[in-house]
Structures are given as structure tokens and as C-alpha cells.
N, C-alpha and C positions, 0 to 999 in steps of 0.2 A: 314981755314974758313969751319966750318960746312956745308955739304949739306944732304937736305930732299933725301931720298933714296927711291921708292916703288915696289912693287910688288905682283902681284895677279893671285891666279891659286885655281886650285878644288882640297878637301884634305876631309876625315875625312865625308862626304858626304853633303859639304858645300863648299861655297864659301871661301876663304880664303885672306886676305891683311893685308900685313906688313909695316907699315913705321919703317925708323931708322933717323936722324937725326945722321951723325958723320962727323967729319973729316979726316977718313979714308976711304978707297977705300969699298963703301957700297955692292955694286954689288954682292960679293962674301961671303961677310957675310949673307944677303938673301940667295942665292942661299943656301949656308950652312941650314939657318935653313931651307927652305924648303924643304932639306935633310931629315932633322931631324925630322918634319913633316912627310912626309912617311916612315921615320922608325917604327916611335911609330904609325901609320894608321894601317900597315903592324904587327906588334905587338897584336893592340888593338882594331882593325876589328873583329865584330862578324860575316861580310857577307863574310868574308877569312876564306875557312877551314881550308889551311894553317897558321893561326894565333896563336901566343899563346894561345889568349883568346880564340879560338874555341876549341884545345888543353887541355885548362883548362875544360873547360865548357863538353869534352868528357870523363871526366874522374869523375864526380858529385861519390863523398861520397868515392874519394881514396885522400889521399895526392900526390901534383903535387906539385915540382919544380921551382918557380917561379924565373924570371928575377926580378930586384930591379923595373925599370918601373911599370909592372903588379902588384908587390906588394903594392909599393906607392898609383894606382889606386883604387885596391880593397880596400885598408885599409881610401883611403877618400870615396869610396863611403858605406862602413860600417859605418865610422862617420859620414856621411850625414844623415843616417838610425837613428844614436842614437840622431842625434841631432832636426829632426823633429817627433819625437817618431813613426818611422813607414811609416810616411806620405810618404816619398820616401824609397823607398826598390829597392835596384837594382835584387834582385831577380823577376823579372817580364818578362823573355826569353822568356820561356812557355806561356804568356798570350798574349807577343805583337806578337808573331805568330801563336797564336791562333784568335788573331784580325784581320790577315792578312798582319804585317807587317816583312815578311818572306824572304824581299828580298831590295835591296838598295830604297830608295823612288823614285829613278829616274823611275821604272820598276814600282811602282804601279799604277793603275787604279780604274776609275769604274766598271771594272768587277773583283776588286781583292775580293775573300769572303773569310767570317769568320766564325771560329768555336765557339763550345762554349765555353764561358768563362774558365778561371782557376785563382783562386786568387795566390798573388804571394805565395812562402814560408817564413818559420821564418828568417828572416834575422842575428838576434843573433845566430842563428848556422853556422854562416861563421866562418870558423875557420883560424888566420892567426897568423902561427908561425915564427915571426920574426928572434931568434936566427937561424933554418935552412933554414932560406928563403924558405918556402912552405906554398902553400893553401889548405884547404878542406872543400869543396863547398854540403850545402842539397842541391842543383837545379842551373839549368844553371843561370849565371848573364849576362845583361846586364848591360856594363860601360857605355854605349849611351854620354850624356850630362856630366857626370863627368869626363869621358874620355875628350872631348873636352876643358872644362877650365881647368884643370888639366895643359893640350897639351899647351896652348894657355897662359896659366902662366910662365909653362919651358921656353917656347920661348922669351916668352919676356923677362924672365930672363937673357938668353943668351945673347938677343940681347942687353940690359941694359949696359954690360958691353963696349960697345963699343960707347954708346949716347942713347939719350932719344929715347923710343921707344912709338909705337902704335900697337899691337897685337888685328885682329879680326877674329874671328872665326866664321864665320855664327849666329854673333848674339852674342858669347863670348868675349868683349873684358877686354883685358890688357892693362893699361898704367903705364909708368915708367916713370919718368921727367916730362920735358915740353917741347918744342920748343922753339927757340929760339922768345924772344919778346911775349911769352903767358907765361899768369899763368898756360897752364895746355893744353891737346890735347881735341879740339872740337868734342865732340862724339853726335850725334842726335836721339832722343829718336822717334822714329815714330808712327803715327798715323795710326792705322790698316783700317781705315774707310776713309783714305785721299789717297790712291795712292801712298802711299810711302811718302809721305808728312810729314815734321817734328812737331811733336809735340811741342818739345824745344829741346832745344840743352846744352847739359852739357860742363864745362869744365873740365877735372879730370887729374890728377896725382896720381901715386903709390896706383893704386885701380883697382879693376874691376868692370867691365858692363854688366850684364847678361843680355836679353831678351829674353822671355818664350812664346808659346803661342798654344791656338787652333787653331788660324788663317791660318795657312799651316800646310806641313806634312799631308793632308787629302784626301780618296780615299774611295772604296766602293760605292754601290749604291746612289746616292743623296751626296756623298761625306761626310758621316757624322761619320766615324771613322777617328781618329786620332791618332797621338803618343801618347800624354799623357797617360799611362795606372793610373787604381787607382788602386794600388797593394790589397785591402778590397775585390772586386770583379773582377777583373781580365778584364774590357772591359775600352774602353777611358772614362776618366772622365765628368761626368757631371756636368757642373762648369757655372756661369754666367761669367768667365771672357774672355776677346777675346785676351789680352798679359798683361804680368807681367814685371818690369824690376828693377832688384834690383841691388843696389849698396852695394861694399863686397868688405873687404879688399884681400880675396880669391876667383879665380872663380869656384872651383869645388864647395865649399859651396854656395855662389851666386846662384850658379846652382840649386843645394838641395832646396833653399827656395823657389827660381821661382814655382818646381814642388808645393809644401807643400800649397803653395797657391795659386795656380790655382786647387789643390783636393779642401782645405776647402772654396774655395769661394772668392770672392771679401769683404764679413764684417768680417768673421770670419778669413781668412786671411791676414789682413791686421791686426786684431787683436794683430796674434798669431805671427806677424813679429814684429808689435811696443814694444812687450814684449821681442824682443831680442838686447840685445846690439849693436850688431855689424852689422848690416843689414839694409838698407832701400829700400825701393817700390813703384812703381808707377804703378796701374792699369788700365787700358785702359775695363770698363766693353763689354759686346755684344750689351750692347743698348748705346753704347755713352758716358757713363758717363764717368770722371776720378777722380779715388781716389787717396792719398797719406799716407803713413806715417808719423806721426808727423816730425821724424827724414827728411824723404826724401826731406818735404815741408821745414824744416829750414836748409839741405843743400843747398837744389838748388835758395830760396828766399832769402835766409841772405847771400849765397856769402859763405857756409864754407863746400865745398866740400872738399875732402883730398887734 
């Protein structure tokens, strides 16, 4: 007989909870991926100087060596770059720590400052040579968010093999299966303006869940710089939207559209999301409102979510 397995601990500079669903001994498959977990943290931490990625990011305009991990990451978050033409560029190192965010979120404050801007670099000059497994980098990268559902995909992967799972990552999730006696794992889309309060609540299988937002991650005088950078000018984005949350057969891309439309806005990003196939959205504006996607409003109304 199947039993629900969970657990939850800090990874990645989020919160982190796994379910599994097997009829094997769960305990030890968790702990496993939470292993595995802070390998790839340990790996793909830009706030570890000892990390690869720090590693990498020391050596800007030499070829570096990469692990298959690292590569895998850089090479989605390059095709996150081609695929909202720019709108997200993981080259933005230089500008989120010129923003001030130079150090884990835990350690920011109101008196953390910021310098002045730097837009990001050409992202089309990351260069990634597959046959020798190496990178060469115009400007340091940040993997921030594409690292995380990248993380948070693997995992669930893993854990797939052993019963249906639930992978979330501060806001990343992964589902694989269902649970026994559902169509699918109850995931709750929240109301930024509620307390934590649900917005609605999805049911989903073999997809991801992203949500994106200005709403946290915020510090500086009056708390009015954020993560989001807009790689055009180099400081957090000025956007009507307060969280985005798209639904993706992948979470690093998931990830990528979150950012793309939270730069171009609440109309013009929801736009530029309904014109892509594989993606849907649901905006939560700053003044209350809530938008959808065609696509998003006739999974979650009609019942045809994955």
C-alpha cells in the first residue's frame, strides 16, 4: 500500500517541500534528494565563492570546464534568453549587485544601497561548447530562477521513478502523477493582497507551476528595490504587476516567461505569453485586478489542465 511521504527544510535560498507517494520505504529517498539538493545549491550558488558557478563567473572571457549540471543550466538559461527575445538575459550579476542585491536575501535590509545602474550584456555571446564540455562567458551570469526549476524538475524526476510526486521550490513546482484517488496534486495559486490566502487552487500532473513576483525579495530605503532586474537598464523593473504564475510543461522556461512578463507588463505580457504555445498565466495586477490567458482561463475553467 502506497504512503504520502513528506519533508521540508531551506535549500537554494527558499523554502523547500517534497512529497512522494510510494510503496517503498520513503524516508530515505527524501533524504536522498535533499542530498542532491545541496549538491547542485553547492554547485550553482552564486553567494558560494567556492561554487562552480562563482568559478565560472571568475574567469569572464576565458574558457572554463564545465560540469554536465552547469552546462545543462547555462544552456536553459541561454534558451530562455532566445526564447523571450532578450526579455530575460541571465547576464544581469553586475546589475543585481549594483542594485544591492550582493549577498543572500536573508542579510538584506533597509539600509542595504545601491549603485548605479549597469544594463545587462549580450547574452548571444555566451558561448557553449558542447562537444568539450566548456563555457565562455562576456560577463558574470546569474542562474538565480532557472537554476531553481531546472533543481526542482531533476528532482522530481528522480523521485518519479519511485511514485507520483510533488516538488516545490519556493514557489517552483513540479508535479508527476497524481495521488492516489485524485486527478492530479492540489497546488494553490495565492493571493498577494490576501495573507497568503488562496486565490484558487489547481489540480495538475506531469507540469510545472511557477510563481513570479515584486511582492518579496524587497529591501532598500522604503523597500522599493527588488529582484527582478530588467536586463534594458540594469535597475528592478517597473511593471504594474504584483505576481505572475505560469503553467509549463518545463520549469526553467515557466521560469523565463514569469520574468518576460512581469518586464513587459500585465497587457502587453499577457499578450506576448497568449502568442506562445506552450505556456499559460495568471496575473495578480498591484491594484487588484486579475488577468488570464486565454489558454490559462480554459485550463483551469474547462477542467483540461495536463
Amino acid at each position: 500500500m502506497a504512503e504520502l511521504c513528506a519533508t521540508s527544510f531551506r535549500a537554494m535560498g527558499c523554502q523547500v517541500h517534497l512529497w512522494l507517494e510510494t510503496d517503498e520505504d520513503g524516508a530515505p529517498l527524501l533524504t536522498a534528494a535533499a542530498a542532491r539538493i545541496a549538491e547542485l545549491e553547492a554547485a550553482l550558488s552564486r553567494f558560494r565563492p567556492e561554487s562552480e558557478l562563482s568559478r565560472l563567473n571568475a574567469q569572464v572571457g576565458s574558457w572554463f570546464a564545465a560540469s554536465r549540471d552547469l552546462l545543462a543550466n547555462v544552456q536553459a538559461a541561454k534558451q530562455g534568453a532566445r526564447l523571450t527575445n532578450g526579455l530575460y538575459n541571465p547576464l544581469v550579476m553586475d546589475a543585481l549587485e549594483r542594485a544591492g542585491y550582493d549577498r543572500s536575501y536573508e542579510l538584506l535590509d533597509e539600509n542595504t544601497p545601491s549603485r548605479a545602474p549597469i544594463p545587462a550584456s549580450n547574452w548571444p555571446d555566451i558561448e557553449i561548447d558542447l562537444p568539450n564540455q566548456r563555457l565562455r562567458l562576456p560577463a558574470r551570469i546569474d542562474l538565480g530562477g532557472v537554476a531553481k526549476g531546472w533543481t526542482a524538475e531533476v528532482i522530481a524526476d528522480e523521485l518519479a521513478a519511485h511514485g507520483p510526486c510533488l516538488v516545490d521550490m519556493g514557489g517552483d513546482l513540479v508535479a508527476r502523477g497524481a495521488p492516489q484517488g485524485r486527478d492530479g496534486w492540489p497546488v494553490a495559486v495565492a493571493d498577494p493582497a490576501a495573507n497568503g490566502d488562496p486565490l484558487l487552487t489547481l489540480s495538475v500532473t506531469d507540469c510545472a507551476v511557477v510563481t513570479s513576483g515584486t511582492d518579496y525579495r524587497r529591501w532598500g530605503p522604503g523597500r522599493t528595490a527588488h529582484h527582478l532586474i530588467d536586463p534594458r537598464t540594469g535597475q528592478p523593473a517597473h511593471t504594474d504587476v504584483a505576481t505572475v504564475t505560469i503553467i509549463h510543461p518545463q520549469a526553467a522556461t515557466a521560469e523565463v516567461y514569469a520574468k518576460a512578463v512581469i518586464l513587459e507588463g500585465s497587457d502587453a505580457g499577457l499578450n506576448w505569453l497568449n502568442d506562445q504555445w506552450d505556456g499559460a498565466g495568471l496575473v495578480v495586477r498591484q491594484d487588484g485586478a486579475v488577468l488570464a490567458t486565454t489558454r490559462f482561463e480554459r485550463m483551469v475553467y474547462e477542467g483540461v489542465l495536463p
